[in-house]
N, C-alpha and C positions, 0 to 999 in steps of 0.2 A: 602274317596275322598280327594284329594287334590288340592290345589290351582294351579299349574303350568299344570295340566291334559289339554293336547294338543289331545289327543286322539278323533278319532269322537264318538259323541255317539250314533249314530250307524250307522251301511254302508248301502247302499243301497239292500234292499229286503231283511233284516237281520230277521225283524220277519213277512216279507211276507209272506212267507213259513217257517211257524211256528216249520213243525217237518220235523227238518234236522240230515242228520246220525254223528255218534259220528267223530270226530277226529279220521283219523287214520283205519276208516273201507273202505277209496277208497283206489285205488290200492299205493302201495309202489312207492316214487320216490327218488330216490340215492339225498342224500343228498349235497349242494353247499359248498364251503369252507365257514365259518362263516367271517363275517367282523364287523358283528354289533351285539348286542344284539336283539333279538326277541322284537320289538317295541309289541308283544299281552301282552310278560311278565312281558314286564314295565309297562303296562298297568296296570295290576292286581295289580304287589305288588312295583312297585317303585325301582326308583336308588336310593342310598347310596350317599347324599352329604360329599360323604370324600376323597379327592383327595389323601393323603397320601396313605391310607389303599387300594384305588381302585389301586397305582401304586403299592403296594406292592405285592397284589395276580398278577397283569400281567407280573410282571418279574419273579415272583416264575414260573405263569404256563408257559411262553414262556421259561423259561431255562429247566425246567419238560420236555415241550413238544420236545426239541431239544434233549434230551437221549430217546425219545421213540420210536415204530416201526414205526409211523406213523408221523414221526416230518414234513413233508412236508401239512401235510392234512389242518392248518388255524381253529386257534383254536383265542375262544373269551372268556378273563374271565371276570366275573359282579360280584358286591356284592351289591344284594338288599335291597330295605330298609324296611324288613319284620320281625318279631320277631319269628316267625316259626325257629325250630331248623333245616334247613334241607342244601343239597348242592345235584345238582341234574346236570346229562350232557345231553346234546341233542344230536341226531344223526348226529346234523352239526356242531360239533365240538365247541357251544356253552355252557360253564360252568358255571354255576352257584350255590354261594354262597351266604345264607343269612347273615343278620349284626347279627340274633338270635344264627348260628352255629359260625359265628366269636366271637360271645361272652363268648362260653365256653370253644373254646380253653383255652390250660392255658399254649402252647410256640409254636415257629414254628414250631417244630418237630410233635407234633400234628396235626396240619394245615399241613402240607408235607404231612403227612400221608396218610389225606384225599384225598386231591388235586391230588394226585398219584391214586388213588382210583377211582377218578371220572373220570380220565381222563384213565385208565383205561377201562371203561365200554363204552370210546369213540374207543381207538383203538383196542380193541377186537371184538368191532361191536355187542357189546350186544344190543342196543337199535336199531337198524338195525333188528336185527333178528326176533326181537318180534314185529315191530310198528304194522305190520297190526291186530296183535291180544291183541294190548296193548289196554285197556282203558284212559279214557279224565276224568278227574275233575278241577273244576276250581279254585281248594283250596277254594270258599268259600263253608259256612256253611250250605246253601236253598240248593242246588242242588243235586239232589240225594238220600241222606240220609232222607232229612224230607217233603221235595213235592214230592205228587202223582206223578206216572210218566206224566200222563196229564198232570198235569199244571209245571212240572220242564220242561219238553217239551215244554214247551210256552216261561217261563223264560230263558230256555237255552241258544235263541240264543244271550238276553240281555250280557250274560258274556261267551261266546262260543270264541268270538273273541279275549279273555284274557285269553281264557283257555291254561293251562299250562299240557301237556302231564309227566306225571308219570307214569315213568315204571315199573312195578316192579319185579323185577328180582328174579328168582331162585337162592338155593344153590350153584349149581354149576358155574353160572355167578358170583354170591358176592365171592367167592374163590377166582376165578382166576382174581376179578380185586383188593381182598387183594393180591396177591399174585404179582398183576403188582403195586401196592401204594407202597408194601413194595419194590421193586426195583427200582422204580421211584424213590423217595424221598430218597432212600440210595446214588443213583446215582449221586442226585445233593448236598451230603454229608451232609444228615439228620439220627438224629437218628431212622430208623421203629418204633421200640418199642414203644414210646411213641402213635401211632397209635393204638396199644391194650389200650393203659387207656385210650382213648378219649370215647374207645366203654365200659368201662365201666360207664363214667361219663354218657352215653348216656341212659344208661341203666336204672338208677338212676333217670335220667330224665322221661322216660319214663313209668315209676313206681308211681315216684309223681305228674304227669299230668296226670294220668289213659290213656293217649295217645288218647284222642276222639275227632273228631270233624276236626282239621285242619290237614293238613298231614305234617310227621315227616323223618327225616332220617333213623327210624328204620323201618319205617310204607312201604315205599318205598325200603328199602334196608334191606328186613329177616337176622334177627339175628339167630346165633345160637350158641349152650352151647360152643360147643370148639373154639370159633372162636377166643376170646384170648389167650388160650391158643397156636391156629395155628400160630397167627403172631405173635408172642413173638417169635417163635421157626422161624420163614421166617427171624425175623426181626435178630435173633441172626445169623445164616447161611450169611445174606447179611455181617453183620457187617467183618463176618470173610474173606467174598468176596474181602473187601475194606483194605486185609492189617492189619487189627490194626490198622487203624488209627483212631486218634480222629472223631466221630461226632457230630454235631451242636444239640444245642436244643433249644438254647437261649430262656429262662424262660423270664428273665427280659425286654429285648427288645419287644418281641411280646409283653408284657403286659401294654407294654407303651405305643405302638400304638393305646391301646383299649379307653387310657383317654379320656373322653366327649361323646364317640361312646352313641346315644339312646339307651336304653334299654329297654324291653319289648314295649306294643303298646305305641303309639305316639298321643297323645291327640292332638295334633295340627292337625293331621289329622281326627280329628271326633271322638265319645266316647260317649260310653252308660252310662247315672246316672238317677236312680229312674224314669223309662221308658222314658226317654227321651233321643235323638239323638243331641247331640251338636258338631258344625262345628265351632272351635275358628277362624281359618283360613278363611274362608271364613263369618264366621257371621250368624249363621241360626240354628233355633232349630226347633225339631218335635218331637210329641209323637209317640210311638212303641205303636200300639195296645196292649191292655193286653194277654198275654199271649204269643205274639209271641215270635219266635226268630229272630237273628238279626246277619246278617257280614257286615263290612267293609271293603270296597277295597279302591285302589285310583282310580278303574274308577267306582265306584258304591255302594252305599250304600241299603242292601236288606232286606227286613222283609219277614215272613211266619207266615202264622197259620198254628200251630202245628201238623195238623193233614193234612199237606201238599195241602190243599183244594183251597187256594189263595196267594197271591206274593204281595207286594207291594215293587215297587223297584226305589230309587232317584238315577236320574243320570242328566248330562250337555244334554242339549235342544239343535237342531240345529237350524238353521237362527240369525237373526240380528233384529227378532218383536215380540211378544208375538204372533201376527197373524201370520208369517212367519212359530213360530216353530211350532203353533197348528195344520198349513196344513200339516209340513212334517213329523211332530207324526202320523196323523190319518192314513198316507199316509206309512209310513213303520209300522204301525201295522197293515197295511189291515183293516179297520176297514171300517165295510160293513155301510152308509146311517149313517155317525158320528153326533150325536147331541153335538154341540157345543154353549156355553152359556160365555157370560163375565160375569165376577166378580170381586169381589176385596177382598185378603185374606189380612187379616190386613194390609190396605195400600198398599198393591202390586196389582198390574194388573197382572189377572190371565185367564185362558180361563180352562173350563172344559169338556174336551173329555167321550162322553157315545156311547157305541155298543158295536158289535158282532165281533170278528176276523174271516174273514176268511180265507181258506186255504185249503191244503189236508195232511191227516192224514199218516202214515206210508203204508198204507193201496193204498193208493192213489186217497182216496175217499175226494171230494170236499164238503165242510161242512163248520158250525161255529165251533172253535176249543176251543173258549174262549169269556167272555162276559168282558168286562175292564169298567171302570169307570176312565179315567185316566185326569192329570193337566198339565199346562204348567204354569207357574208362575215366572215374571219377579222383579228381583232385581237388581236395576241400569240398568247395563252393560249387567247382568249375568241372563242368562235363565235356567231353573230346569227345567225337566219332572218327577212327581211324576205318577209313572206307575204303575195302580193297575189291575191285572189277577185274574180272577176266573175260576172253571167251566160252562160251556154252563148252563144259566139259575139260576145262584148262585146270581147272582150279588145282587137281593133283601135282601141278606141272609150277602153279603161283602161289599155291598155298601156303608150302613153306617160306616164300618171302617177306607175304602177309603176316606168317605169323611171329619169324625172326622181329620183324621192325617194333611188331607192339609190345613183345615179349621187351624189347629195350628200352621200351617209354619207362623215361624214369625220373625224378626230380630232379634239376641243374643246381649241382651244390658248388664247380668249378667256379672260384673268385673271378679267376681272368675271364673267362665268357658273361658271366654275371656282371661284369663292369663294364662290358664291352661299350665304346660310347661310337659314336659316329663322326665323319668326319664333319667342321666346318669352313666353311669359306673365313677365311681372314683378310680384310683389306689392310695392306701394307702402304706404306710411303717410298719412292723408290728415291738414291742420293743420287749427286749427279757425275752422269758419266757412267754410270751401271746400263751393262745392257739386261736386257729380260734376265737372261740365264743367270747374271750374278747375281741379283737382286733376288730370286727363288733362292738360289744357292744360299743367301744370306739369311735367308726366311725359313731354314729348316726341310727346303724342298728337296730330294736325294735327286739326280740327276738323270734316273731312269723315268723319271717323271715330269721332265722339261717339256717335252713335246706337249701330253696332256696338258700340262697348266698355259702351254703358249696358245695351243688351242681356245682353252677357255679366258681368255683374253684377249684372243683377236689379233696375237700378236707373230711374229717370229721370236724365236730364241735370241737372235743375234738384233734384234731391236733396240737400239740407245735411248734410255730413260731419260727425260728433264728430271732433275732436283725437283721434290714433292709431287711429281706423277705417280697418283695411286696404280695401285695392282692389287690383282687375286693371287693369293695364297690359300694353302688349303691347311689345318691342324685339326687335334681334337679339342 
């Protein structure tokens, strides 16, 4: 969650009608020139406060997109502010970069690469092809994977309207938009090549994150054995296209744009320690039922039991009263004869929601769909809906978890979580004769951390630096 979250939380008749079809399963509609970013996907995962690095991918892809077939179509590029390794295009000419895949670039030529690649899988009309049989996940972690279909059906529509469409493409799609990266980025006088070692840094990555859970570049975009070995050989043919002439790869520049860039997750946005949810930014702590699991978004913060059975999930309250938001929670969860009760959770004026959801099932059968136990609890200014879903009749069974968790919401008055800063990328100078490992070691890096950083560098550990060859470091 984040402080500046403008987003409603939630639209009208969102969990009315609790079980709505996925993204993507009504009919196809030709997509609009892009102008803006997908205000759902800023929702989910955040814009990137870096003006520099946001001007620098919009002139790579508006000069990209002016050698491509489609250069008239109205293309939008974003760099999110998400630690996810991925870059992903939409069928409306909408491109998207995280600040996680800008961070292991390791020169522009790499970054071309990609950028080429994605935009790519925009003018070939891959993502066109497939939407009506494409699948919706919302990159977070409850949805799907660990809630019963029931109750992820209840939860859905809480993060449906932040859901981000991921396509995922075949063979023969990822070919041929390597096959348009590698002429694209040649075009605007990058080297391809370096596009083959991005995919192997990715690989690498993907190897020592076991790849579970949040979705990846590779996870979205199948790899396959020879696919370096293809663009090494695309990438050498263009070269030869372009003459002999020099191409770009600039190392050192790109790696300077990355100084201070956040790295991994951002504690200022919210952070799991010793089952507890802490919001430096806004001020507010809560425990995580034991056992469950837990994601973070910036429009919503979500808990599960494990066994997908119940949801508890913290997001921004609508109205301007504690009474205001309790009527128009009860009122977009359907909730059939609401018992509502005031209270006060340490010092806060709070209101506690009890019933049944109703609605109609896939089926179109008119029913309870869900039993909730849910809060509304006022801080200052700032209203929370802590939303807890069961199944029909559970609630004896989840109630108390529900009501431990809110009964904890409390103001964050702890110095050290309240300062909690995030990490950044640090470019270093390396001296000569340092291989990678020393040169971390030199830089504050502890050694359980060699592998990470050599990853995110492209490098081996055991790699010999030249004298003033930059590197990634990470501090706060």
């Amino acid at each position: 969650m984040k402080t500046f979250l403008s987003y409603p939380f939630l639209r009208t008749g969102a969990l009315a009608l609790a079980l709505l079809p996925l993204a993507g399963s009504a009919g196809f509609r030709p997509p609009a020139p892009a102008k803006e970013p997908d205000p759902q996907v800023l929702a989910q995962f955040g814009l990137l406060n870096n003006p520099a690095l946001q001007k620098f991918i919009d002139q790579k892809g508006q000069q990209m997109a002016a050698v491509s077939s489609r250069a008239d179509f109205g293309y939008q590029f974003t760099i999110l502010d998400s630690p996810m390794i991925n870059a992903f295009a939409a069928p409306d000419g909408n491109i998207y970069f995280t600040r996680g895949i800008m961070a292991h670039f390791n020169d522009e030529a790499q970054f071309a690469g990609v950028l080429g690649h994605e935009l790519g899988h925009v003018t070939a009309r891959h993502g066109e092809k497939q939407q009506t049989r494409s699948t919706i996940t919302s990159g977070a972690l409850l949805l799907g994977s660990i809630l019963s279909k029931r109750v992820a059906s209840l939860a859905q529509p809480l993060s449906q309207g932040a859901g981000l469409l991921f396509l995922k493409y075949g063979r023969d799609d990822e070919r041929e938009a390597d096959k348009l990266g590698v002429a694209y980025s040649s075009k605007i006088g990058y080297d391809a090549s370096h596009m083959a070692d991005f995919f192997l840094t990715l690989q690498r990555q993907e190897q020592a994150s076991g790849a579970g859970g949040t979705p990846t570049f590779l996870s979205s975009h199948p790899n396959s054995a020879d696919r370096y070995s293809t663009v090494r050989q695309l990438a050498a043919q263009a070269k030869q296209q372009q003459g002999g002439r020099a191409l770009t790869v600039n190392r050192s520049g790109y790696l300077r744009m990355l100084e201070g860039m956040p790295y991994g997750d951002d504690p200022r946005q919210g952070f799991v320690e010793g089952g507890v949810f802490y919001h430096p930014e806004l001020k507010f702590q809560f425990p995580i039922p034991q056992g469950w699991k837990s994601q973070n978004s910036p429009q919503q913060f979500q808990m599960a039991e494990p066994n997908g059975k119940a949801v508890q999930i913290l997001t921004l309250a609508p109205g301007n009263s504690v009474d205001a938001a309790a009527q128009a929670l009860a009122k977009e969860l359907n909730i059939s004869s609401p018992q509502a009760s005031r209270t006060t959770i340490n010092g806060l004026p709070a209101i506690a929601l009890q019933g049944d959801q109703v609605g109609q099932d896939q089926q179109g059968r008119q029913g309870i769909q869900a039993s909730t136990l849910s809060y509304v609890i006022q801080d200052g200014k700032t209203l929370y809906a802590l939303i807890g879903l069961c199944g029909p009749g559970t609630l004896n069974s989840y109630g108390p978890a529900f009501q431990r968790t809110a009964q904890n919401f409390r103001r964050l008055t702890d110095a050290n979580k309240l300062n909690r800063q995030s990490e950044k990328i640090r470019i270093r100078t390396a001296k000569a004769g340092q291989t990678l490992a020393q040169a971390l070691t030199a830089n504050g890096v502890p050694t359980k951390r060699h592998q990470e950083l050599a990853i995110l560098n492209g490098m081996k550990t055991t790699d010999k630096l030249s004298a003033g060859t930059l590197f990634k470091a990470v501090g706060r």
